[in-house]
matplotlib code that plots the C-alpha trace (Angstrom):
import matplotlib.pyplot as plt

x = [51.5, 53.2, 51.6, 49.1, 49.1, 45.7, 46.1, 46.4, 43.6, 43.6, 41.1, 40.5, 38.4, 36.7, 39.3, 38.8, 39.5, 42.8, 42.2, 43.4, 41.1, 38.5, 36.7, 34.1, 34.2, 36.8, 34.6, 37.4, 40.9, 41.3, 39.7, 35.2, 33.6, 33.7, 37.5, 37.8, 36.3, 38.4, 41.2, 40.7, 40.2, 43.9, 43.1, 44.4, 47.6, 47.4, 48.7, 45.3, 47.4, 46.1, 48.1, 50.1, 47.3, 44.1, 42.9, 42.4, 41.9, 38.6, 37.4, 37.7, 36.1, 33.2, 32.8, 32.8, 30.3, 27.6, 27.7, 27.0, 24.3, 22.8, 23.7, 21.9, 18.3, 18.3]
y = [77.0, 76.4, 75.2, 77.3, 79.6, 80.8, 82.0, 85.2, 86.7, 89.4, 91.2, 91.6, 94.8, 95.1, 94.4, 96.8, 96.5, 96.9, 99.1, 102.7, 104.7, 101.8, 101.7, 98.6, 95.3, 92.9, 90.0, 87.9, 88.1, 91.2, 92.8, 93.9, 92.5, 95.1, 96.0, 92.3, 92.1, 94.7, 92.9, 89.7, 92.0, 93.0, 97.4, 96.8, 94.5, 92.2, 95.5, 97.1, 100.0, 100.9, 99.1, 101.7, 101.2, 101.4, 103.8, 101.9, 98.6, 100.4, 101.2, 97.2, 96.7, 98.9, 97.1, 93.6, 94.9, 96.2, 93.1, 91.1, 93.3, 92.6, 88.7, 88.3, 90.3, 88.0]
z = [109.1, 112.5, 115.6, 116.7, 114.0, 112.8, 108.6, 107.4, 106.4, 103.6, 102.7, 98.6, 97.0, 94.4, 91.0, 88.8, 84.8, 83.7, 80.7, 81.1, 82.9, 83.6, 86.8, 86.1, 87.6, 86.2, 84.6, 83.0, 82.4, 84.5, 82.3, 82.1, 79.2, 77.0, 77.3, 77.2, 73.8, 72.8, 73.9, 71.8, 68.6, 69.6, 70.6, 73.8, 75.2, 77.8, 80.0, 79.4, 77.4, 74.1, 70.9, 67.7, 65.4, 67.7, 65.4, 61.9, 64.4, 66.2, 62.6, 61.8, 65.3, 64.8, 61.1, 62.7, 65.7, 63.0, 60.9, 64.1, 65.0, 61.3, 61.5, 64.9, 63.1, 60.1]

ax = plt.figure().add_subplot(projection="3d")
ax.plot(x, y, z, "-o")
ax.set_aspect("equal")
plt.show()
């Protein structure tokens, strides 16, 4: 910044999620919290674009999600 110089301001919207045809908030990584959950269970890349396999993958995901559901009642 030079003498006299005020800083640039820029204005930021709101970040949306990077998954494919996502229009919620980003929460963390760039990603909302649901697309981010899928992208630590590896259904997405770090692109937001869905991975070869996401088919058998969501069918583990939806497995693990409904023993969770059963682990937090007990």
């Amino acid at each position: 910044m030079g003498k006299g110089n005020k800083p640039e301001i820029v204005a930021v919207g709101a970040v949306h999620c990077k998954c494919e045809g996502c229009k919620k908030p980003e929460a963390r990584f760039t990603f909302c919290n649901d697309h981010y959950e899928w992208f630590k269970f590896g259904l997405i890349t770090k692109e937001g674009k869905k991975v070869g396999d996401f088919d058998k993958k969501y069918g583990h995901y939806e497995a693990y999600q409904d023993k969770q559901k059963f682990y937090k009642v007990a």
